[in-house]
mmCIF file of the N, C-alpha and C atoms, coordinates in Angstrom:
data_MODEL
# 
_entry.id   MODEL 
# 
loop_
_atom_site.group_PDB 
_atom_site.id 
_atom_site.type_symbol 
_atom_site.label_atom_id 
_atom_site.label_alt_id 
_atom_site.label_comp_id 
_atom_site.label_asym_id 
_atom_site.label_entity_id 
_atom_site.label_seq_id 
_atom_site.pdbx_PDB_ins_code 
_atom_site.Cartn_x 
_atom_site.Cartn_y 
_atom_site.Cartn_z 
_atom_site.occupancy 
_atom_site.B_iso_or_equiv 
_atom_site.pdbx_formal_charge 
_atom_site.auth_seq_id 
_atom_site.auth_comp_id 
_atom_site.auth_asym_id 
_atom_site.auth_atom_id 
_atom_site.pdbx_PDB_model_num 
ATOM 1   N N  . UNK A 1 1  ? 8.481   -9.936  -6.114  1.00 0.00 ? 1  UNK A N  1 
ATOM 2   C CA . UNK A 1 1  ? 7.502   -9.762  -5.053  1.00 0.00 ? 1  UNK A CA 1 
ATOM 3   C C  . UNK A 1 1  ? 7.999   -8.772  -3.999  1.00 0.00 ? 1  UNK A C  1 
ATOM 4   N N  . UNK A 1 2  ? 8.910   -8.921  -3.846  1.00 0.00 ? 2  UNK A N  1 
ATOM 5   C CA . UNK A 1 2  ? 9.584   -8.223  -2.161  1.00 0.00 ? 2  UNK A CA 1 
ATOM 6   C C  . UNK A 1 2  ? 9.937   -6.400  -3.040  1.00 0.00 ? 2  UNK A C  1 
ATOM 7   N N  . UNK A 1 3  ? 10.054  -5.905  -4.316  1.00 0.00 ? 3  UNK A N  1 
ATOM 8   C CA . UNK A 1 3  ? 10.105  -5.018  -4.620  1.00 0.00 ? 3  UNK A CA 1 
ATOM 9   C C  . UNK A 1 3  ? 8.475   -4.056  -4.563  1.00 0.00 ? 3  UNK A C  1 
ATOM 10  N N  . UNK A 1 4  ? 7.426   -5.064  -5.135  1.00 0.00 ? 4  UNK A N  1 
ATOM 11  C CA . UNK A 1 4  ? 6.581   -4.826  -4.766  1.00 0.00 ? 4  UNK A CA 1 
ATOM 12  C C  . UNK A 1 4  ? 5.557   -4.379  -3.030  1.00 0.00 ? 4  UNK A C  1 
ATOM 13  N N  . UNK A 1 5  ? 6.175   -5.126  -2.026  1.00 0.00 ? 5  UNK A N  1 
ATOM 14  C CA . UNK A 1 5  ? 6.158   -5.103  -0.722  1.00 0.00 ? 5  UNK A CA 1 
ATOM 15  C C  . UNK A 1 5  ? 6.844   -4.000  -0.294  1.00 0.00 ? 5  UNK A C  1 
ATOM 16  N N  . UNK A 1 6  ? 7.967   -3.647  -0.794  1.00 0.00 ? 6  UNK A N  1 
ATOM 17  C CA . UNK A 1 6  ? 8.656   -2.585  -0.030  1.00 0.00 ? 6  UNK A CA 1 
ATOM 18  C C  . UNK A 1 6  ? 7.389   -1.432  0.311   1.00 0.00 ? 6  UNK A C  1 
ATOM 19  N N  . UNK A 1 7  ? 7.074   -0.593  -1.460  1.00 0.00 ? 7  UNK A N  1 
ATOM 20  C CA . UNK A 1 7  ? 6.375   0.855   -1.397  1.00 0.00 ? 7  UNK A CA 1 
ATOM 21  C C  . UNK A 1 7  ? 4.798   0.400   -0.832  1.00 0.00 ? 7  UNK A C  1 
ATOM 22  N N  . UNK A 1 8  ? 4.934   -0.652  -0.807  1.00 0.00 ? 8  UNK A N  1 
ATOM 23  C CA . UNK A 1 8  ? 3.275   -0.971  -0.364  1.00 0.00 ? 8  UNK A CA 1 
ATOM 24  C C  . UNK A 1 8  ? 3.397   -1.086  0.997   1.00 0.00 ? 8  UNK A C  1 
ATOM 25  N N  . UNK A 1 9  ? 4.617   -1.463  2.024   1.00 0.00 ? 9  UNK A N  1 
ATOM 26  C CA . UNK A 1 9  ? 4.546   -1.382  3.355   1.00 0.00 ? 9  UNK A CA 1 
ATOM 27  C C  . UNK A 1 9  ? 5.124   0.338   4.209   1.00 0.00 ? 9  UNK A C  1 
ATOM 28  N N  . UNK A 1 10 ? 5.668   1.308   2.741   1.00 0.00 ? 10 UNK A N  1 
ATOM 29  C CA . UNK A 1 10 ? 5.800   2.148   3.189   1.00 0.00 ? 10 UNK A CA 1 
ATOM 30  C C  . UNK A 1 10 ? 4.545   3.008   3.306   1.00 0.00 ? 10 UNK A C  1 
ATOM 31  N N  . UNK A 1 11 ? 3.337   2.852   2.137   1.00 0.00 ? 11 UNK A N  1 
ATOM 32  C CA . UNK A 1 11 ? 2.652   3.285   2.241   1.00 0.00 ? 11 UNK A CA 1 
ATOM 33  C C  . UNK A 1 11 ? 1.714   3.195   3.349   1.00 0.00 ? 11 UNK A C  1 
ATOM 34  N N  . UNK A 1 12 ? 1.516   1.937   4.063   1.00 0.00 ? 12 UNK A N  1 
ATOM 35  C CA . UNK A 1 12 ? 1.377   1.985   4.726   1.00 0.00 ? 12 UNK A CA 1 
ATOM 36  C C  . UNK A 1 12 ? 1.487   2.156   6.204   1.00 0.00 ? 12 UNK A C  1 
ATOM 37  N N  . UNK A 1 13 ? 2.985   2.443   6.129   1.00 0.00 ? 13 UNK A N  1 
ATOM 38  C CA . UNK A 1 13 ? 3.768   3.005   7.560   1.00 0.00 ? 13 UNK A CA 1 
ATOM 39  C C  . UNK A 1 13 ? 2.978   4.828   7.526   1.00 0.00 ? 13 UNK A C  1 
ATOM 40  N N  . UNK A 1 14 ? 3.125   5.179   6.061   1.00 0.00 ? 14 UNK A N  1 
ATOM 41  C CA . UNK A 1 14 ? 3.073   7.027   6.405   1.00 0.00 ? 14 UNK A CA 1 
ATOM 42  C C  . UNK A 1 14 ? 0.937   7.099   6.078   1.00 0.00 ? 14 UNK A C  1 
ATOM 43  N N  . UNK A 1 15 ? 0.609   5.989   5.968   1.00 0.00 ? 15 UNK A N  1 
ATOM 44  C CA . UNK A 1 15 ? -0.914  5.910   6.211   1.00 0.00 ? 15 UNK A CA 1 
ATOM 45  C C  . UNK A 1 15 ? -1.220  5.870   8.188   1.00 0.00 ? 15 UNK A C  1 
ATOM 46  N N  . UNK A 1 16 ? -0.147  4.958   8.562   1.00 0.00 ? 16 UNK A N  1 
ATOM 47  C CA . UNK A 1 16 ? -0.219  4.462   9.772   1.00 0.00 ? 16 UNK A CA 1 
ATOM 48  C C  . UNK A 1 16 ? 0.219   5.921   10.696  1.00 0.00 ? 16 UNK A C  1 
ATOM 49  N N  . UNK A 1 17 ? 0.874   6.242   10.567  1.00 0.00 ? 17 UNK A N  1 
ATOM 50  C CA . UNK A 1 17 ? 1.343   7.990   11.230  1.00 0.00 ? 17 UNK A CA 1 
ATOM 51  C C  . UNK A 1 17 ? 0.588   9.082   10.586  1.00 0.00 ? 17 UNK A C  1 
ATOM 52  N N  . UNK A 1 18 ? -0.193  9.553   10.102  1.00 0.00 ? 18 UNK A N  1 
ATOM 53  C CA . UNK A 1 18 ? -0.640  10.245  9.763   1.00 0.00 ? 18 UNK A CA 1 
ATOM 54  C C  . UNK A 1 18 ? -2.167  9.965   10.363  1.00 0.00 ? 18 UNK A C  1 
ATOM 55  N N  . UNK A 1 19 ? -2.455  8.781   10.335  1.00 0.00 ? 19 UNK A N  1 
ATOM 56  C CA . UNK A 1 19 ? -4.134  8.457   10.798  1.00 0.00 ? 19 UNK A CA 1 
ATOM 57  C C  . UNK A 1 19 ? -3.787  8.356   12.516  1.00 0.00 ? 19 UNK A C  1 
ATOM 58  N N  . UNK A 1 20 ? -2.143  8.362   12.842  1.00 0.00 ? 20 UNK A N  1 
ATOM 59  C CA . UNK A 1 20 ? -2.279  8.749   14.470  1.00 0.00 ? 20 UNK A CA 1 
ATOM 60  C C  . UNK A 1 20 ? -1.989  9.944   14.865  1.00 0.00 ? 20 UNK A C  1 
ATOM 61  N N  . UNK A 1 21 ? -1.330  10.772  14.100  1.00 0.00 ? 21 UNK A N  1 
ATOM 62  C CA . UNK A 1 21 ? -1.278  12.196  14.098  1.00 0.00 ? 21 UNK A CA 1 
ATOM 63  C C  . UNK A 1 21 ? -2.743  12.639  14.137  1.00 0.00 ? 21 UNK A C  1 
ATOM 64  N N  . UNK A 1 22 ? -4.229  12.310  13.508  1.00 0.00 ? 22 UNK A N  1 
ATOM 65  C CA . UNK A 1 22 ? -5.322  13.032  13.648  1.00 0.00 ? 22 UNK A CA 1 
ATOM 66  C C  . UNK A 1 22 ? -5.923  12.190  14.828  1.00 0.00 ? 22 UNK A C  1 
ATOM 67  N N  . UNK A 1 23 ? -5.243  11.140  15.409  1.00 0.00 ? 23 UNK A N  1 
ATOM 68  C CA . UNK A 1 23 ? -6.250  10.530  16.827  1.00 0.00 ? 23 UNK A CA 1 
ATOM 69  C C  . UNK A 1 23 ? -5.679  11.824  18.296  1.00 0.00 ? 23 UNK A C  1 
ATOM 70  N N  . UNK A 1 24 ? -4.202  11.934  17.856  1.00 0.00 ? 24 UNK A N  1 
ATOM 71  C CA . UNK A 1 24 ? -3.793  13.487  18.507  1.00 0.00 ? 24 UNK A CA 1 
ATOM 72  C C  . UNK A 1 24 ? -4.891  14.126  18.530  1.00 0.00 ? 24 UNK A C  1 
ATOM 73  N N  . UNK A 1 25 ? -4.971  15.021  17.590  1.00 0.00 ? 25 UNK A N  1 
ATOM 74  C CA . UNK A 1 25 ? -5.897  15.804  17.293  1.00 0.00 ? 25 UNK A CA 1 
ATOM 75  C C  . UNK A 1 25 ? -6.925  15.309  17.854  1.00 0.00 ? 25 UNK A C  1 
ATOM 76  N N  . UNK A 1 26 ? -7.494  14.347  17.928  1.00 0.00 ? 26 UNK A N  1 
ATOM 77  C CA . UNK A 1 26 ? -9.396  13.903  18.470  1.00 0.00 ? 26 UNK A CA 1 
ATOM 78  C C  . UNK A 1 26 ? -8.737  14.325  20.300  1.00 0.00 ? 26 UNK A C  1 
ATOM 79  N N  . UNK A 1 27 ? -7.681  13.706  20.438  1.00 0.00 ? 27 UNK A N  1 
ATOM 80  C CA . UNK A 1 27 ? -7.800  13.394  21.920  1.00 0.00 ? 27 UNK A CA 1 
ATOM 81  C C  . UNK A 1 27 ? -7.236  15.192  22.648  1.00 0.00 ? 27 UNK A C  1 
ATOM 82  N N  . UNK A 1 28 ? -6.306  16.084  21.920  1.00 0.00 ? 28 UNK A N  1 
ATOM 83  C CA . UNK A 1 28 ? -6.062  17.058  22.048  1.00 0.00 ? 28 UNK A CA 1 
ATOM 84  C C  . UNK A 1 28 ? -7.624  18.014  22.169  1.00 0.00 ? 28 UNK A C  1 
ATOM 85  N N  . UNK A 1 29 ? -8.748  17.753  21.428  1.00 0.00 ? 29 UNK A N  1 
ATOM 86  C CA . UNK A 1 29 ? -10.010 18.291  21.226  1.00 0.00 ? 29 UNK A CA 1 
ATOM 87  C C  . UNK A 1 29 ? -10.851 17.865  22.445  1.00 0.00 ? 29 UNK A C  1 
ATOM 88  N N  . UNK A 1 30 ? -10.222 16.834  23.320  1.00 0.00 ? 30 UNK A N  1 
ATOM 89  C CA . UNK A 1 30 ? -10.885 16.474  23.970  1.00 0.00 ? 30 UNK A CA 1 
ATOM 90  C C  . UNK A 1 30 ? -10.785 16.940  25.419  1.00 0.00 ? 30 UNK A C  1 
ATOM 91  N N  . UNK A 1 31 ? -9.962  17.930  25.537  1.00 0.00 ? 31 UNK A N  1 
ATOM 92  C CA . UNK A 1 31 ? -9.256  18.486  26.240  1.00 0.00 ? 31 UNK A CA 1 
ATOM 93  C C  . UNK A 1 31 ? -10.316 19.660  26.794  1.00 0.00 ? 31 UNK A C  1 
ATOM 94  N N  . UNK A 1 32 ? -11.114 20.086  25.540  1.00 0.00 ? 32 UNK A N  1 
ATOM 95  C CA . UNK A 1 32 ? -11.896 21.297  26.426  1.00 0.00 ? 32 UNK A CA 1 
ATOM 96  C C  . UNK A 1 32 ? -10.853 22.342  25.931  1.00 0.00 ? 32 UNK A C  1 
ATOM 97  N N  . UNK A 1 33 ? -11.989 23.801  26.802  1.00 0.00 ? 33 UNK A N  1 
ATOM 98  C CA . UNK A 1 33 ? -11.338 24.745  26.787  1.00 0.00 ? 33 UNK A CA 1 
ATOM 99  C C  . UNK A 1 33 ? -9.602  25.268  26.252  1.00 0.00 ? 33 UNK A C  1 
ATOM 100 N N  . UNK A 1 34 ? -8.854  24.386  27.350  1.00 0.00 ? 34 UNK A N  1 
ATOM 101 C CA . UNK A 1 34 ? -7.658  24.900  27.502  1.00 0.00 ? 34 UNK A CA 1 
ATOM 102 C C  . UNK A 1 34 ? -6.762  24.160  26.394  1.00 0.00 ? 34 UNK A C  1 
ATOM 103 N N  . UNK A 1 35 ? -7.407  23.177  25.656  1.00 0.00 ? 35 UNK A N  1 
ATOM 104 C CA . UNK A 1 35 ? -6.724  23.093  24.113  1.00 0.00 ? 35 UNK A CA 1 
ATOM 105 C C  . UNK A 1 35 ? -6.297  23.433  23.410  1.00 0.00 ? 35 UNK A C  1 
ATOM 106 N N  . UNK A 1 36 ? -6.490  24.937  23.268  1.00 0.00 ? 36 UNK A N  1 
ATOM 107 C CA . UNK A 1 36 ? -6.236  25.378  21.859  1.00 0.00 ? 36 UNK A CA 1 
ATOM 108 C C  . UNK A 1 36 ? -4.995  26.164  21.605  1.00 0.00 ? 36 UNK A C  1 
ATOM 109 N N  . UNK A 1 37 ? -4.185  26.925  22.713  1.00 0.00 ? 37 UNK A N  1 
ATOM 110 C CA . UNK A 1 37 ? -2.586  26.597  22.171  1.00 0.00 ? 37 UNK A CA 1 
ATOM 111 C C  . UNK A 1 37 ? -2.114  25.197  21.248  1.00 0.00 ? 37 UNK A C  1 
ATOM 112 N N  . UNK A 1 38 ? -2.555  24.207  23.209  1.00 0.00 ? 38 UNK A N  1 
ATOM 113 C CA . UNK A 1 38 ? -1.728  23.114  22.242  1.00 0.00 ? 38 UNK A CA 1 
ATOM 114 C C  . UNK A 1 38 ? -1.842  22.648  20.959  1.00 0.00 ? 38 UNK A C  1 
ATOM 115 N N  . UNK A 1 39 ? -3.431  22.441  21.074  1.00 0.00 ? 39 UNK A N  1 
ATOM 116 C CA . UNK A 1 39 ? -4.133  22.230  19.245  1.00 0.00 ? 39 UNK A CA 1 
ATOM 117 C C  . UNK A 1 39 ? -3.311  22.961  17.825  1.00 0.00 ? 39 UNK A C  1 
ATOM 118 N N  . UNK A 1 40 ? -3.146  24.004  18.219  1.00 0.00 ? 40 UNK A N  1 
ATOM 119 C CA . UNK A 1 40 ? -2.688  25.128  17.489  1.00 0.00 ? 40 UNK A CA 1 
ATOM 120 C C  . UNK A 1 40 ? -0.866  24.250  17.474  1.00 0.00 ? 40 UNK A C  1 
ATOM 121 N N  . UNK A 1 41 ? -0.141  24.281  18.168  1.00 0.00 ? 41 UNK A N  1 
ATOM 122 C CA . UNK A 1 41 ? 1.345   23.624  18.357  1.00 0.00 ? 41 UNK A CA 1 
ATOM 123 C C  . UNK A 1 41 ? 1.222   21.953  17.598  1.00 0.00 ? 41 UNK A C  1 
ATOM 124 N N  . UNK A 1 42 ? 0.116   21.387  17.954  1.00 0.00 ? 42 UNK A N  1 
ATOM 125 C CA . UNK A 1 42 ? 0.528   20.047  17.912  1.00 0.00 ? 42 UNK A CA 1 
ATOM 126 C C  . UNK A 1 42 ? -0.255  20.198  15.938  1.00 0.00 ? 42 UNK A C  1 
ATOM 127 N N  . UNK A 1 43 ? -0.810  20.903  15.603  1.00 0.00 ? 43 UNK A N  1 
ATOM 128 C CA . UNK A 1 43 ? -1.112  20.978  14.451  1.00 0.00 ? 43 UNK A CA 1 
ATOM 129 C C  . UNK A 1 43 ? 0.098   21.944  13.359  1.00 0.00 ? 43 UNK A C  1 
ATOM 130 N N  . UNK A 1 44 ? 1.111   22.809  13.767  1.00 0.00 ? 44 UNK A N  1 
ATOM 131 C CA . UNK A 1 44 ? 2.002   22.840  13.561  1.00 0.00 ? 44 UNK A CA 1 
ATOM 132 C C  . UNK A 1 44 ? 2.985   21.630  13.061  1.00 0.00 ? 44 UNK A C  1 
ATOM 133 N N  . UNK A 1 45 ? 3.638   21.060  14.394  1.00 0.00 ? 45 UNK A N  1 
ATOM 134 C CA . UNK A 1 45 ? 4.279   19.969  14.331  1.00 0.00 ? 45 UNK A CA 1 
ATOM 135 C C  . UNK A 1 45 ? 3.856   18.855  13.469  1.00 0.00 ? 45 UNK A C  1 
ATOM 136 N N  . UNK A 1 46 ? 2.475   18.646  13.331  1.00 0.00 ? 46 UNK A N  1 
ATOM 137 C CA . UNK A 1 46 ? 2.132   17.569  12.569  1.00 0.00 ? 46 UNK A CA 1 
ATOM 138 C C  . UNK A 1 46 ? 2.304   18.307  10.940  1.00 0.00 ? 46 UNK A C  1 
ATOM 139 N N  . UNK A 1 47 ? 1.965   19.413  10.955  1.00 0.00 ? 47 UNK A N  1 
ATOM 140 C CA . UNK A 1 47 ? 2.008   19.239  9.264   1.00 0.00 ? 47 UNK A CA 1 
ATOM 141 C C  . UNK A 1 47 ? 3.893   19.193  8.788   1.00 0.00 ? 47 UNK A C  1 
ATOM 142 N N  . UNK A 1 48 ? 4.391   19.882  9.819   1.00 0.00 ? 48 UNK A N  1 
ATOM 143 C CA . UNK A 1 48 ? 5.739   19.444  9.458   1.00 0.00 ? 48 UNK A CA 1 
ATOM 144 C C  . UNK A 1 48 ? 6.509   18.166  9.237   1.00 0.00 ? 48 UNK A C  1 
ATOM 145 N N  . UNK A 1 49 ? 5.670   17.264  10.105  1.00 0.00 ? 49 UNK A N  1 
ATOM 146 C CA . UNK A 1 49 ? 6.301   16.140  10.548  1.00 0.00 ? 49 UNK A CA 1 
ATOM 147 C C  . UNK A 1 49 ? 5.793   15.143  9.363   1.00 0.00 ? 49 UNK A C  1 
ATOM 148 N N  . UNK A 1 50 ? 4.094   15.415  8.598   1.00 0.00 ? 50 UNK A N  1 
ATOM 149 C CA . UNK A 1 50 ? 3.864   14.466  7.710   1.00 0.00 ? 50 UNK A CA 1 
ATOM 150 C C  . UNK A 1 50 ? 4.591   15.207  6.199   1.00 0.00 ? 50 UNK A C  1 
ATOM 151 N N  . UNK A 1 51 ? 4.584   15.992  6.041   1.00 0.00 ? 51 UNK A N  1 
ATOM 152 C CA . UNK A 1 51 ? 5.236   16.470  4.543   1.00 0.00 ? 51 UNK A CA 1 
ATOM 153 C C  . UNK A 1 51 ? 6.438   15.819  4.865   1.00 0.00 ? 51 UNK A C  1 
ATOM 154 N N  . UNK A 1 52 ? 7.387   15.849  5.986   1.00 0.00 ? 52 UNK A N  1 
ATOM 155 C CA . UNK A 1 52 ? 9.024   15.176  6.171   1.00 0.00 ? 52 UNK A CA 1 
ATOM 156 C C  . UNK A 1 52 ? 8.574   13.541  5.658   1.00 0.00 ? 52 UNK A C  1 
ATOM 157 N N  . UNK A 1 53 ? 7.922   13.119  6.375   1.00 0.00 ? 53 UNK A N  1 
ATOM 158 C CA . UNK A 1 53 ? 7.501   11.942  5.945   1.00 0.00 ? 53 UNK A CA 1 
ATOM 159 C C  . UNK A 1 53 ? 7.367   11.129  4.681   1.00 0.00 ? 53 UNK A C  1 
ATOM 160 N N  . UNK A 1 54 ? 6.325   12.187  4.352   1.00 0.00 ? 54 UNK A N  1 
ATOM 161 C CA . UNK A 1 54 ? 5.925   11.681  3.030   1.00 0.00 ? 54 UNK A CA 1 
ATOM 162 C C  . UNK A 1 54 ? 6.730   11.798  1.565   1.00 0.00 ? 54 UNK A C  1 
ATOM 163 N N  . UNK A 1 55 ? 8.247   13.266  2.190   1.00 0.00 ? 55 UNK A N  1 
ATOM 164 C CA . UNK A 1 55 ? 8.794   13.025  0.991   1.00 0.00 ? 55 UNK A CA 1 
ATOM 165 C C  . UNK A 1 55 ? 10.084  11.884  1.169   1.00 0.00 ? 55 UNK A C  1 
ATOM 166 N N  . UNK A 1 56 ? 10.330  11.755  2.329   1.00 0.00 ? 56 UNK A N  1 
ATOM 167 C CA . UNK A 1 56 ? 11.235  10.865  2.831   1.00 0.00 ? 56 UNK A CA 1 
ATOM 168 C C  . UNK A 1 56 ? 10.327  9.159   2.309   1.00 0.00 ? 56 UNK A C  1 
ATOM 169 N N  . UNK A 1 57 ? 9.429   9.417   2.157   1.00 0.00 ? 57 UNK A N  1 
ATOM 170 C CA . UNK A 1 57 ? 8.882   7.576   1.996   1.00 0.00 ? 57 UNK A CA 1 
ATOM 171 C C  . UNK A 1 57 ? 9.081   7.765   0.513   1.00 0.00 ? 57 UNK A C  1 
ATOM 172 N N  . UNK A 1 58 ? 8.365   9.008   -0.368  1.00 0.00 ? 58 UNK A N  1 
ATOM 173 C CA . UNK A 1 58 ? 8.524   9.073   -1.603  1.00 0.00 ? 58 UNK A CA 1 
ATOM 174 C C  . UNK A 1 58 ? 9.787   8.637   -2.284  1.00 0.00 ? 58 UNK A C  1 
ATOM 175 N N  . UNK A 1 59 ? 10.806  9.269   -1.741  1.00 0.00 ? 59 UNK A N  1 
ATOM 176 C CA . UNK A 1 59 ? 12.289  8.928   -1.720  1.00 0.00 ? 59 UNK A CA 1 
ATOM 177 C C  . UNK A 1 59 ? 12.941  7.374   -1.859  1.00 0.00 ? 59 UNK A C  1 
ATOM 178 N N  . UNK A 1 60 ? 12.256  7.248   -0.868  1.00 0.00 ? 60 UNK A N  1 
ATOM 179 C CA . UNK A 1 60 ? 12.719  5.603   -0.945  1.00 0.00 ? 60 UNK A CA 1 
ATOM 180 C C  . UNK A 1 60 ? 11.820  4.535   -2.090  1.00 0.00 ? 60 UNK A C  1 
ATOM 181 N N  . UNK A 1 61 ? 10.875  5.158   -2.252  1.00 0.00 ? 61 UNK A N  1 
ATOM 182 C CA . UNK A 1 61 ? 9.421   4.503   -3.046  1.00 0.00 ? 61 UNK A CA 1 
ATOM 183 C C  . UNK A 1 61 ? 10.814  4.165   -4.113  1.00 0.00 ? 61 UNK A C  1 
ATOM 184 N N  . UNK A 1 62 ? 10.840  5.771   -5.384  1.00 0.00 ? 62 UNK A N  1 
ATOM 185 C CA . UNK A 1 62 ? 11.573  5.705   -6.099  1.00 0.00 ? 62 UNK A CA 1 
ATOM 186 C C  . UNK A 1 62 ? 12.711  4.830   -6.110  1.00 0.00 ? 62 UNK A C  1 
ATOM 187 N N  . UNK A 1 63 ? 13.492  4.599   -4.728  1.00 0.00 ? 63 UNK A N  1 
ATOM 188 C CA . UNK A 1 63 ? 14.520  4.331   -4.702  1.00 0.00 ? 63 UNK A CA 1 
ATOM 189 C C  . UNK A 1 63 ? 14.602  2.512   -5.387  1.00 0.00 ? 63 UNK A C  1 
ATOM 190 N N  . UNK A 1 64 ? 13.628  2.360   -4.738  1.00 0.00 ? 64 UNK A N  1 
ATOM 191 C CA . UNK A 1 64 ? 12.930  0.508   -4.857  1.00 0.00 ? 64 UNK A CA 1 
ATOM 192 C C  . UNK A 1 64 ? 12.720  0.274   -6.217  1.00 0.00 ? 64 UNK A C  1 
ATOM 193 N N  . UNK A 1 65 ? 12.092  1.735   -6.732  1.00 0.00 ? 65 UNK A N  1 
ATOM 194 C CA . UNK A 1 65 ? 11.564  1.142   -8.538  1.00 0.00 ? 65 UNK A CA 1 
ATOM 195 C C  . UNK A 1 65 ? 12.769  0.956   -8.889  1.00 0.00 ? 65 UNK A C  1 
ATOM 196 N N  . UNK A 1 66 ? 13.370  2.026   -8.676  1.00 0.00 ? 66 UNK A N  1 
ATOM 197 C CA . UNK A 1 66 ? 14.504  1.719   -9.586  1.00 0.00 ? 66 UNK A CA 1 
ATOM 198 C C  . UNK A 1 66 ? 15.664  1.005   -9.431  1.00 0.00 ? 66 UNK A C  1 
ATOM 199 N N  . UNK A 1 67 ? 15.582  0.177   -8.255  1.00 0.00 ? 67 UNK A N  1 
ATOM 200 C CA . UNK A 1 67 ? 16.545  -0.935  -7.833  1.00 0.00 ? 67 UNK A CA 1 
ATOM 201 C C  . UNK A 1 67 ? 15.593  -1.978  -8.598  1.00 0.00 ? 67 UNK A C  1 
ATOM 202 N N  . UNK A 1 68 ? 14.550  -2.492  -8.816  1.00 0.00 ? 68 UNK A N  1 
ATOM 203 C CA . UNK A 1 68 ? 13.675  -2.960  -9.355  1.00 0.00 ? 68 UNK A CA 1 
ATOM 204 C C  . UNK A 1 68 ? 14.072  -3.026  -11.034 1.00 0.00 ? 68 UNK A C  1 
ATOM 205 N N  . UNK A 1 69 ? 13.650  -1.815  -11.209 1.00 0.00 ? 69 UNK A N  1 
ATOM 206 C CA . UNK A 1 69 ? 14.281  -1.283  -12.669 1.00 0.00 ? 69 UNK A CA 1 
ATOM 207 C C  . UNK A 1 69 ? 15.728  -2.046  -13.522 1.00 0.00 ? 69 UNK A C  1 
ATOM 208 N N  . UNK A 1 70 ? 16.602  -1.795  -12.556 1.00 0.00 ? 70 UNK A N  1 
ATOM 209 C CA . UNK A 1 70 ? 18.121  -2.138  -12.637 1.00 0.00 ? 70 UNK A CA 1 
ATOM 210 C C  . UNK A 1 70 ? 18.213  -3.498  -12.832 1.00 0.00 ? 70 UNK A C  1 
ATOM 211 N N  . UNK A 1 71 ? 17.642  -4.150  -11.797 1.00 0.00 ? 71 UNK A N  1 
ATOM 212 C CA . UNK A 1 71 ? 17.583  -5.957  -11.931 1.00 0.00 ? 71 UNK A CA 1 
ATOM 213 C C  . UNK A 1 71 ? 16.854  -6.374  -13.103 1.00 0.00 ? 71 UNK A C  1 
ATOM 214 N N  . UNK A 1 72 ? 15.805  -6.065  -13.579 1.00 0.00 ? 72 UNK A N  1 
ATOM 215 C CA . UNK A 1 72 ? 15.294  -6.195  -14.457 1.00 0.00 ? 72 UNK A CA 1 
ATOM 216 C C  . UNK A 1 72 ? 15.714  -6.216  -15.844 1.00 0.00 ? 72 UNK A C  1 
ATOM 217 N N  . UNK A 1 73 ? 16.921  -5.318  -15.971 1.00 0.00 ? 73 UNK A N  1 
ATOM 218 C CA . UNK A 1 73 ? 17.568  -5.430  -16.975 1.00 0.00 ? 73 UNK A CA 1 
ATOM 219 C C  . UNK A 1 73 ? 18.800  -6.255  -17.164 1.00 0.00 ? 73 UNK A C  1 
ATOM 220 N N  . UNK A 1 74 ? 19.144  -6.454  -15.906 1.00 0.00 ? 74 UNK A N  1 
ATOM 221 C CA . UNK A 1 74 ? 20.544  -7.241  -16.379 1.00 0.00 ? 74 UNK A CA 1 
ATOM 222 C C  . UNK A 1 74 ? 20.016  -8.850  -16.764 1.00 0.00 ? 74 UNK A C  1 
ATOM 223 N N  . UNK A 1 75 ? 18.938  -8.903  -16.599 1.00 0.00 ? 75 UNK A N  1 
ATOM 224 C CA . UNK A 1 75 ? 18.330  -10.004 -17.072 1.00 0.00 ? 75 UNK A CA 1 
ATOM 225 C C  . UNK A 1 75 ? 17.918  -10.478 -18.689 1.00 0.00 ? 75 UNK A C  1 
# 
């Protein structure tokens, strides 16, 4: 069970940052006029920040199967 929980609570950590990275975005838009540097910067930063993310969760995803994997066999 708890192997299963791991990639399912990561998925939902990089679901959880990514759906607040675009409330940025709503509230950055909400700004008017003088937005659109920042818009432009904070949309930068975010695509950097979710690809880091997402291969860093991927990373660990794997890491779980195959700790998963491993136990499974010495059995």
């Amino acid at each position: 069970m708890s192997f299963i929980s791991k990639p399912l609570s990561l998925s939902l950590r990089l679901f959880g940052n990514m759906y607040a990275g675009e409330l940025i975005f709503i509230l950055i838009g909400l700004l008017g006029l003088y937005q659109l540097p920042l818009h432009f910067l904070w949309a930068v930063f975010h695509i950097l920040v979710i690809a880091l993310q997402a291969y860093i969760f991927m990373m660990l995803t794997i890491v779980y199967l195959a700790q998963a994997h491993d136990t499974g066999e010495a059995h």
